[in-house]
C-alpha positions as CSV (number, residue, x, y, z in Angstrom):
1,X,94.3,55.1,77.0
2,X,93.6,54.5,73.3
3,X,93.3,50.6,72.2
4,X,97.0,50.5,70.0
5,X,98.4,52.3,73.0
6,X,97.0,49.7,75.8
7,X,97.6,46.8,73.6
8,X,101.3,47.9,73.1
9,X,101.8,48.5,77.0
10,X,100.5,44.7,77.4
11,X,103.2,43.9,74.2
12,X,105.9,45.6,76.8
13,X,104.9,44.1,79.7
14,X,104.7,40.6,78.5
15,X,108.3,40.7,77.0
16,X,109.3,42.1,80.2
17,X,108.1,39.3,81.7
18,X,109.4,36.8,79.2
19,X,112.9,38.1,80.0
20,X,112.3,37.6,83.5
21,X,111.3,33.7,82.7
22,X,114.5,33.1,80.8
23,X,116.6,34.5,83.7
24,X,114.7,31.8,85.8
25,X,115.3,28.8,83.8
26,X,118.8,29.6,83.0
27,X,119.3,29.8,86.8
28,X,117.2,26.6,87.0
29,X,119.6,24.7,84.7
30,X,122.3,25.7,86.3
31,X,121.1,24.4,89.6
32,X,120.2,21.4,88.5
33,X,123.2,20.5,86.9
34,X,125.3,21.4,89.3
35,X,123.0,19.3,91.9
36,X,122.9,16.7,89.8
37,X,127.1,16.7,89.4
38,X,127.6,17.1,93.3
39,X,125.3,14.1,93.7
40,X,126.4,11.5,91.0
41,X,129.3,10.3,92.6
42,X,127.2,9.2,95.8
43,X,124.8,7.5,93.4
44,X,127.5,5.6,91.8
45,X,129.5,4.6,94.5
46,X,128.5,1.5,97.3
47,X,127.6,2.6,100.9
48,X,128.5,1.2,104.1
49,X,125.1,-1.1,106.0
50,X,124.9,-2.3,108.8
51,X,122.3,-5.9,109.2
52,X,119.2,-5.8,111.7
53,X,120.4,-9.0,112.9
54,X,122.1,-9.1,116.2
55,X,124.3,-12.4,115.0
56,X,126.0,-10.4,112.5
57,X,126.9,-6.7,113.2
58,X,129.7,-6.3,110.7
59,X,129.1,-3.2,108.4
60,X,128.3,-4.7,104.5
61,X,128.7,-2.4,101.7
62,X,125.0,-1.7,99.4
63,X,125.1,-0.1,96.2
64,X,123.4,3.0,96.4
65,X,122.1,3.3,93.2
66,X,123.3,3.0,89.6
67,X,125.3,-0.5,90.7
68,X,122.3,-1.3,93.2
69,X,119.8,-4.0,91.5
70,X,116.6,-2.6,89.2
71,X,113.2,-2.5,90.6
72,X,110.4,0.0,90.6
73,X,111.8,2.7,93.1
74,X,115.1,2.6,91.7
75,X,113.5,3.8,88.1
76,X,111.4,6.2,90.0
77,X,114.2,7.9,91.1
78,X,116.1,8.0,87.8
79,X,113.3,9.4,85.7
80,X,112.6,12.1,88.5
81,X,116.2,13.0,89.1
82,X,117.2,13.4,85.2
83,X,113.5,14.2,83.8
84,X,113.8,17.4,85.0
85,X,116.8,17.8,82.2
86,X,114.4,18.0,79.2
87,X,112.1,19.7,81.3
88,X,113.9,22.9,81.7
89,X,115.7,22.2,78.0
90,X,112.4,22.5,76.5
91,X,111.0,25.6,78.5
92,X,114.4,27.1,77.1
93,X,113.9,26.2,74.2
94,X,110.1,28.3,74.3
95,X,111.5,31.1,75.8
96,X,114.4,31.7,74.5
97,X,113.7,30.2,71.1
98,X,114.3,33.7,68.4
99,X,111.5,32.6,66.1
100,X,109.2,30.0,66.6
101,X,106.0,29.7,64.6
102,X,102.3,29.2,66.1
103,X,102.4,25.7,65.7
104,X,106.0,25.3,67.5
105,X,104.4,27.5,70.1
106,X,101.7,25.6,71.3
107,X,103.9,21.8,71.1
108,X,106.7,23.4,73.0
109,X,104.6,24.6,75.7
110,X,102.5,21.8,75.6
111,X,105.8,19.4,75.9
112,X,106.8,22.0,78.6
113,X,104.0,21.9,80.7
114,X,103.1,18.2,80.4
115,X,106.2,17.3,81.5
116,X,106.1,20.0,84.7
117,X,103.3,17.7,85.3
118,X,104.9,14.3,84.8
119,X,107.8,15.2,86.8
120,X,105.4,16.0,89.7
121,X,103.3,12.5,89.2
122,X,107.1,10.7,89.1
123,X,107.8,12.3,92.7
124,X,104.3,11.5,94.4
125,X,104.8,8.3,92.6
126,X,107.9,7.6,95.1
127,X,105.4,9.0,97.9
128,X,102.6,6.5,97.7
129,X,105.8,3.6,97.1
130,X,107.1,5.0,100.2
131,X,103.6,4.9,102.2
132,X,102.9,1.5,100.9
133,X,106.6,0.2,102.0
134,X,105.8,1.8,105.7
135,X,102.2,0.4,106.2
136,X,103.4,-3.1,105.1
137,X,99.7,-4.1,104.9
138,X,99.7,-6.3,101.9
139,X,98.2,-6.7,98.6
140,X,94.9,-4.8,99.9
141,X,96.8,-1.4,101.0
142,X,98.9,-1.8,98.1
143,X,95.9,-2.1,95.5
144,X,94.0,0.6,97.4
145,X,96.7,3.0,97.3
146,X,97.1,2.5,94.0
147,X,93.7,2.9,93.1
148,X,94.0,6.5,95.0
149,X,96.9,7.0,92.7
150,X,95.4,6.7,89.5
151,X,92.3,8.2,90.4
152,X,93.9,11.3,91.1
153,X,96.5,11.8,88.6
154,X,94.0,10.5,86.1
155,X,91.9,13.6,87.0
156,X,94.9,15.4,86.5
157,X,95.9,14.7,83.3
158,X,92.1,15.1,81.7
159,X,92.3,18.6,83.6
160,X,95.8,19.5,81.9
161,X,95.3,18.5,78.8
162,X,92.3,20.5,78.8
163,X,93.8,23.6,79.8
164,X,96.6,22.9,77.0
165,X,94.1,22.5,74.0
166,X,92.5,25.6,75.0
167,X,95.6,27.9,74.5
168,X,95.3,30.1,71.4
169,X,97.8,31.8,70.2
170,X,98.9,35.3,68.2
171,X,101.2,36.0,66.0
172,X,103.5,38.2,67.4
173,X,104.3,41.9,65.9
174,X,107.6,41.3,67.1
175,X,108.7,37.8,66.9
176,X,112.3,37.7,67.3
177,X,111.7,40.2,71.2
178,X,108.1,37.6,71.9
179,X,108.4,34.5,69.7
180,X,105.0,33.2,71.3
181,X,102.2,35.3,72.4
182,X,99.7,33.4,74.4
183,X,96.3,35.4,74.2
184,X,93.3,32.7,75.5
185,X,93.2,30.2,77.6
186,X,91.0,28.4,80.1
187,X,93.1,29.1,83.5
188,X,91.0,27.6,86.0
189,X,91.7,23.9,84.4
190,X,95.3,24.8,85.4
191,X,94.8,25.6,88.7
192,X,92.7,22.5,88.9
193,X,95.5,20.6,87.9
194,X,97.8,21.6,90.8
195,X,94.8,21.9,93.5
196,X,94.2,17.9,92.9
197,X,98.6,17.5,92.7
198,X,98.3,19.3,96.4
199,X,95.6,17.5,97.8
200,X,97.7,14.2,96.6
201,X,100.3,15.4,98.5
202,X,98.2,16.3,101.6
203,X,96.8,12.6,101.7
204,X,99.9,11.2,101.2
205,X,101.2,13.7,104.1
206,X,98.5,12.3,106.9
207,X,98.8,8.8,105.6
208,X,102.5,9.0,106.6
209,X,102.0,10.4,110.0
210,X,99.0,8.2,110.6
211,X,101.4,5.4,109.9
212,X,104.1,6.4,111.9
213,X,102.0,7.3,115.0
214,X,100.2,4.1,114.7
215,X,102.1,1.5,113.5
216,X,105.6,2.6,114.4
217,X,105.0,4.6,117.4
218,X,107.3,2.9,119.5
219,X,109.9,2.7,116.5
220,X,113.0,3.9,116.5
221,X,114.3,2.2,113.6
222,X,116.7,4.5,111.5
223,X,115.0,3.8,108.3
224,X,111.7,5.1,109.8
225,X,112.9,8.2,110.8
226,X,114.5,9.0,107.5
227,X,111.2,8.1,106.0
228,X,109.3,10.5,108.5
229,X,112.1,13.0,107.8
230,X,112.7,12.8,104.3
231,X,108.7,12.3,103.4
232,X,107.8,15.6,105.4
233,X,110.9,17.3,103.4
234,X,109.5,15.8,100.0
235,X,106.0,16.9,100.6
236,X,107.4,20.5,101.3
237,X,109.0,20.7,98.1
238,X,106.2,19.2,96.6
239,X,103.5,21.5,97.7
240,X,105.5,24.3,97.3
241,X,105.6,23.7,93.2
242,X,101.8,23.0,93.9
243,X,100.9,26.0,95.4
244,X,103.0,28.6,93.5
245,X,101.4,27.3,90.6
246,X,98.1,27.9,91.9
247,X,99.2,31.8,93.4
248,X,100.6,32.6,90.0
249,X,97.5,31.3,87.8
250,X,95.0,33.1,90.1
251,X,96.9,36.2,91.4
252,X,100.1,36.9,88.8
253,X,99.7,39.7,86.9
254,X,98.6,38.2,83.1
255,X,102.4,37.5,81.7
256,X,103.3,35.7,84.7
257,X,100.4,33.3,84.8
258,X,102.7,30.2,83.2
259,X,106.1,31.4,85.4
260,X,105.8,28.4,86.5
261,X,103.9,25.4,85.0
262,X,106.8,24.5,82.3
């Protein structure tokens, strides 16, 4: 196959696949609107509680949590529950954008993908809150989880924003079918960045069980179990984001590489 001829099959291929990744974040807007809708009016309303304390046993209604009082977890959850919202607005906006110049190109994706990425650190954020709240070991497990957090995600960030200033683009032959036509990038620095998000999630993962089989073996405290359940549910989801990332930057055929890292 001639040169104009290969080049023009990877031109076809990579709109192709461009299609296929506005299909996928219309469908992802969709669903998370319509999660989000479902779920708001269990955020706003109060919830029925019932004390620890033997003496009083009467149920007492909490706010769950826009009326509930403001602390760290509470914004946690708020960022991660409507980040997502500009998330997917701006990887619309990339991919199904008409015309968007090189410049616009390489902010919007780099907007995209940082905030894939910050979305991510938001949720393991509630994780290691989560750990620290079940070890209940004090200013010293608190600091040193901490510490674990930063360390991490500070390695992630000097990874990802290495992988995003090495994107060059081309101008497209055909800018209204491929408004932006990615053509060099270091890829490894993005599979870095999610094989350091999933080992995150792996510690977090043992230092949950460690806890529960330790600590609060004998437990069988509600909250606990929720925590067991809902932490092994949230690492799933977790590492699932993780490790597509990593299958489609190492495996995908060329156009799909970024399917899903914005």
């Amino acid at each position: 196959m001639d040169p104009a001829a290969a080049a023009f099959a990877q031109f076809i291929e990579v709109g192709k696949a461009q299609q296929s990744e506005r299909f996928l974040f219309v469908a992802c807007l969709t669903l998370v609107t319509s999660d989000a809708l479902h779920c708001f009016p269990k955020e706003v309303r109060m919830g029925s509680h019932v004390p620890h304390t033997s003496a009083d046993s009467d149920e007492q209604q909490v706010a769950l949590i826009w009326k509930s009082n403001w602390n760290l977890g509470k914004v946690l959850f708020l960022l991660s529950r409507y980040l997502v919202f500009v998330d997917v607005g701006v990887s619309i906006y990339y991919n199904l954008s008409p015309v968007l110049t090189i410049p616009q190109c390489q902010k919007s994706f780099a907007a995209g993908s940082s905030l894939t990425v910050v979305g991510v650190t938001i949720a393991e954020a509630i994780l290691f809150l989560r750990v620290y709240a079940l070890g209940g070991r004090g200013r010293a497990w608190g600091l040193g989880l901490g510490a674990l957090y930063v360390a991490i995600h500070s390695a992630v960030f000097g990874a990802l924003i290495k992988f995003i200033t090495s994107i060059k683009y081309a101008p497209s032959p055909i800018p209204s079918v491929i408004a932006c036509l990615p053509v060099e990038a270091e890829n490894k620095m993005l599979s870095v960045v999610f094989i350091l998000i999933l080992t995150s999630e792996l510690v977090i993962l043992f230092l949950t069980f460690w806890l529960c089989f330790t600590d609060h073996k004998e437990s069988k405290s509600p909250l606990i179990l929720t925590f067991t359940r809902d932490g092994l549910f949230y690492f799933l989801l977790l590492s699932a984001v993780s490790t597509g990332n990593i299958i489609c930057n190492l495996v995908a055929p060329p156009a799909y590489i970024y399917l899903l890292s914005m």
